[in-house]
N, C-alpha and C positions, 0 to 999 in steps of 0.2 A: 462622568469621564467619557473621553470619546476616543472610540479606536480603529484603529484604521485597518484594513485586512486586505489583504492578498487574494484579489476576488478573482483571479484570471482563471479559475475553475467555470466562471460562468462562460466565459468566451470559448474553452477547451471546446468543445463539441465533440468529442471522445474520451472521455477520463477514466480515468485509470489510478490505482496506485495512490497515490498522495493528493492528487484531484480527485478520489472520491471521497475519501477520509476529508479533507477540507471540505468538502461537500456537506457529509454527514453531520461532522461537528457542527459548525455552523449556523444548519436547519434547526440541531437543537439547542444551539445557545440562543438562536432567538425565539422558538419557544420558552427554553427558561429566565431567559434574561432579559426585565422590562427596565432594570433602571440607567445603566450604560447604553451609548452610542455607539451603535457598531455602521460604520461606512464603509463599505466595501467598493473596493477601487479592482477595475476591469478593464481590458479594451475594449467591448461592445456584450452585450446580454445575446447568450443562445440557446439559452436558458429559462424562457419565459413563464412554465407553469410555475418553476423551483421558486423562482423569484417573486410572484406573485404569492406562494405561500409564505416565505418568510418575512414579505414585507406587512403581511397582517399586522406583525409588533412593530409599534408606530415608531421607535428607536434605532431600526435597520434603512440603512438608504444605500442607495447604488449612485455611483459617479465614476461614471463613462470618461476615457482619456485615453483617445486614439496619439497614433502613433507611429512614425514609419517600420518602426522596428515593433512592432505587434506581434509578429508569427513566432517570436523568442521572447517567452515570458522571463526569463533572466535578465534580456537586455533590455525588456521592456519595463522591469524595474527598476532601472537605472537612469531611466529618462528625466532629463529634466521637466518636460509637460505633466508627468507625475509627481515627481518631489514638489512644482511648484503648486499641486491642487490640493494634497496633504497638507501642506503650510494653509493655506487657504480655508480649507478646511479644519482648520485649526486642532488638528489631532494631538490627542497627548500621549499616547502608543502606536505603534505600528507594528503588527504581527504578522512574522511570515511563515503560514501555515506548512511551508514547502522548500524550507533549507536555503533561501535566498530572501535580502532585504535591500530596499533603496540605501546605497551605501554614504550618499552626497546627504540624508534628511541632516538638518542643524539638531547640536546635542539636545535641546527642549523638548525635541519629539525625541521618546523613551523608544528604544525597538525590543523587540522580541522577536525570536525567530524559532522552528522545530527542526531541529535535524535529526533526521531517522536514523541512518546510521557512515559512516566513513568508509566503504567499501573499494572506494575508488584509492585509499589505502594498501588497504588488505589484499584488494583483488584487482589492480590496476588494468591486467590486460583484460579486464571486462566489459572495461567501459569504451565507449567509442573514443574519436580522436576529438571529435567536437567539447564531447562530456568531458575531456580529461583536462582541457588546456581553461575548462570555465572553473572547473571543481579544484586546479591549482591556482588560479588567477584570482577568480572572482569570491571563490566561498572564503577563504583565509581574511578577505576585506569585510564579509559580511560576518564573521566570526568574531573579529576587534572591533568592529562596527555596534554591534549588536549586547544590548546593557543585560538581555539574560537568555539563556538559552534553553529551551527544554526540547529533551529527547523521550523515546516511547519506550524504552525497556535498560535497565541495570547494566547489561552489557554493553550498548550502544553509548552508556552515557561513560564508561570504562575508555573505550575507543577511541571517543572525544577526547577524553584527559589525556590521552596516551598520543594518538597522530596528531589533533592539530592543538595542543600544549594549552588546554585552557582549565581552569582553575576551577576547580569542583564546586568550590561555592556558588559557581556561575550558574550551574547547570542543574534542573531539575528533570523530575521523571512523571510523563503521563501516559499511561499506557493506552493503546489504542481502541479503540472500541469501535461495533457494528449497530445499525437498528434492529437487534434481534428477533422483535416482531413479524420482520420481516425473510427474515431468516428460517427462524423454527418451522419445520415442516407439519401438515396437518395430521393426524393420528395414523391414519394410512397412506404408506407411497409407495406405489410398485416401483422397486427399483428396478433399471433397465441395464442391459448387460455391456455394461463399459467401467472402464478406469478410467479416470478423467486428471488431466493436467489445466491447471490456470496460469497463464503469468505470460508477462511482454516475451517476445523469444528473442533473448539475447542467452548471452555467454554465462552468466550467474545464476539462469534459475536451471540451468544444466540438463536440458532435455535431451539433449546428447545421450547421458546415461542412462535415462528413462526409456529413449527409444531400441538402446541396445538391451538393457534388460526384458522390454517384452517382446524381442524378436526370442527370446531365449522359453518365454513362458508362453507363447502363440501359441505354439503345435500340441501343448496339451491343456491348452482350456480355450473355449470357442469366445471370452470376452472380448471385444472391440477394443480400442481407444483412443479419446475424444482428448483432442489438445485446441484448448479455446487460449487466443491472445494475438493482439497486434503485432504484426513484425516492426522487431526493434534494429540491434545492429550486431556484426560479426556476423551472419547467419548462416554464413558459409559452410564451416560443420554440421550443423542440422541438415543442411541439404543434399550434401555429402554423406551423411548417414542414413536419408533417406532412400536416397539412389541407390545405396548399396544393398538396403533391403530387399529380399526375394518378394516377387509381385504378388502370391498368394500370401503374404505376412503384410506388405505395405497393403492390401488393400482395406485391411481392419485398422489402419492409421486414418482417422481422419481432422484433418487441421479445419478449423471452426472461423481462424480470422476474430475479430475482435466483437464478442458481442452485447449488447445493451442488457442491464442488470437485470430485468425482469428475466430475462434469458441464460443468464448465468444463474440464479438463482436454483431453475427448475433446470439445469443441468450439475448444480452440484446436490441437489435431492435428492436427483435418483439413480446416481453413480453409485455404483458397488464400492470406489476406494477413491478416493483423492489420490495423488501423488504429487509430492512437492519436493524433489531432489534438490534442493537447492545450496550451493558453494557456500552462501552464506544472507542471510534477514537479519533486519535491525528489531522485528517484531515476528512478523509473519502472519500478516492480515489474511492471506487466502487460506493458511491452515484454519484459526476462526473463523472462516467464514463457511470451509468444508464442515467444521464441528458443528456448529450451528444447524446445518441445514441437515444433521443426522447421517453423514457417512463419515467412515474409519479413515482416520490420514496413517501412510507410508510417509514418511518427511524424514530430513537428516540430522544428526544432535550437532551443526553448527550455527554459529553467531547468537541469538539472542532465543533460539526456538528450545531450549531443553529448558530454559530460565522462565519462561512464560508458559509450557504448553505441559512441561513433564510427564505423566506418566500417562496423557490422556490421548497419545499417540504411539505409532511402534515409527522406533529407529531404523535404519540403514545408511551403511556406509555409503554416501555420494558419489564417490570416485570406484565404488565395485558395482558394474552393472547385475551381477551373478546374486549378489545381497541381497540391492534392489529386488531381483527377479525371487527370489527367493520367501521374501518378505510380504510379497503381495501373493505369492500361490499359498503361502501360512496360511493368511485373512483369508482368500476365497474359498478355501477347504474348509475352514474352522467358522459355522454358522456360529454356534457358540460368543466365539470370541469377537466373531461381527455384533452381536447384538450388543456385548458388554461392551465394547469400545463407543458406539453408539449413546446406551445411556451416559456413560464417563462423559463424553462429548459435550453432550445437551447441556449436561450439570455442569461440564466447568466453563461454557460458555457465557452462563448466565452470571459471570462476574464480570463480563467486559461488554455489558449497553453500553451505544453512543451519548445514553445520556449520560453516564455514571462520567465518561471524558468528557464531555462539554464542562457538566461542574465543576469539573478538576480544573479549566481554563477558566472558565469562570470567577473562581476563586482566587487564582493565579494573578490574574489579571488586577484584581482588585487588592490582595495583598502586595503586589509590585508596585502600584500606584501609591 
């Protein structure tokens, strides 16, 4: 069987979010999977060690299909110069690891596609102006389009049924997974005196509240904190909240900008606390990935994170920054309760390897067929 894949993670030269999870998967379906064709379709490789290792298994190929519309991977899978190298290619799936598919392929080629979760629902004014007018146009075509859909968590796959009216049997669940080897930290890590924030800065992962809650808990505990992620959009109240900050409390804010995984890694090690306020996750990849690497997550019990992560986290209200602040001076008084959150962590990490989800597509793939 040959499948075609949604390779424009290799051209991204910064990914993030659902470009590194397609990333991850990926790498290890073709480690475990020597008997299907996996073609992954890009606008150019930037990516050249990644690629070099997956093409080890002689089953994985790369087919390059430039584009004038390249710099919009949405529109760029719309292209004709792609639907006609697919055909060509003679694919008999087409998976789109990132909630969009070539909408024009003929019915022969089977699609698949992953939508994470319907936010732009739920939480419309979150999303930019660009994101909203493709997320009402273009995803509803790829939704009728698309002969099965799999999402990463029980709630997201609820949401689906519910906003955009598709039919349960369509729709399956894989939940996310990390290279945890990668992850788990070594026996000893000085941790280093900060709280740490991940995620794109827009309006959804709600730093907003995070930055008002530790202007609240500054003056009595000397922690830093460290907010790593690319600027996204809306970002007007962040900067707005910043400004407002007193200069002796903003100076212990420090914005990171977007940085490469090996660098993320050994910034969520040696964090004292994760923080993930977020409005709402279809999963919540950066709380696994905080657990993993052995610090306590603050996150909020909405969307899909009480269903996946339960008791291996402490709650707060999102929209109370006072909770918030409240909830992280608990953790850093109570060594205690930092170490038990820690073990908890480790241990429930180790149900979501990226290999344990490759297989699950793997299988997927092959019972669809």
């Amino acid at each position: 069987m040959i499948i075609g894949v949604d390779g424009y993670f290799l051209y991204e030269q910064n990914n993030t979010g659902m470009g590194t999870l397609a990333r991850n998967v990926l790498k290890e379906i073709a480690r475990l999977d020597h008997t299907n064709t996996y073609i992954l379709f890009t606008p150019k490789v930037f990516h050249d060690e990644y690629v070099q290792e997956i093409i080890q298994n002689k089953n994985i190929k790369i087919v390059e299909v430039d584009s004038i519309v390249k710099k919009w991977r949405r529109l760029w899978l719309q292209s004709l110069k792609l639907r006609k190298k697919i055909i060509q290619e003679k694919v008999d799936i087409f998976f789109g690891p990132s909630e969009y598919i070539p909408v024009l392929l003929p019915k022969k080629v089977k699609t698949v596609v992953t939508i994470h979760d319907v936010v732009f629902k739920i939480f419309p004014s979150t999303i930019s102006f660009f994101d909203k007018i493709l997320y009402n146009s273009l995803l509803p075509l790829c939704v009728r389009k698309a002969d099965a859909i799999i999402t990463i968590s029980h709630s997201s796959k609820e949401e689906i049924k519910k906003y955009l009216h598709v039919d349960e049997s369509k729709i399956s669940v894989i939940h996310n997974g990390i290279p945890l080897d990668k992850y788990i930290p070594p026996k000893k890590v000085i941790k280093e005196n900060y709280i740490l924030f991940v995620g794109t800065l827009q309006p959804r992962k709600n730093l907003v509240s995070l930055l008002k809650a530790f202007t609240l808990i500054a003056k009595e505990t000397d922690c830093n904190m460290v907010v790593v992620g690319a600027m996204g959009w809306k970002t007007s109240s962040i900067e707005n909240t910043v400004e407002s900050i007193e200069p002796t409390i903003r100076k212990k804010i420090h914005f990171l900008g977007y940085v490469d995984n090996d660098q993320l890694i050994n910034l969520y090690q040696k964090a004292l606390i994760f923080v993930a306020p977020s409005l709402h996750e279809g999963f919540g990849l950066i709380i696994l990935e905080a657990l993993t690497c052995g610090t306590p997550v603050v996150t909020s019990p909405c969307g899909a994170i009480p269903e996946i992560f339960k008791d291996s986290v402490v709650y707060a209200d999102p929209l109370k920054p006072d909770d918030i602040a409240q909830k992280i001076v608990d953790l850093l008084k109570n060594k205690q309760t930092q170490k038990k959150m820690i073990a908890k962590g480790i241990t429930f990490a180790k149900n979501y390897d990226v290999s344990i989800t490759a297989q699950k597509y793997i299988d997927f793939f092959n019972s669809f067929a």
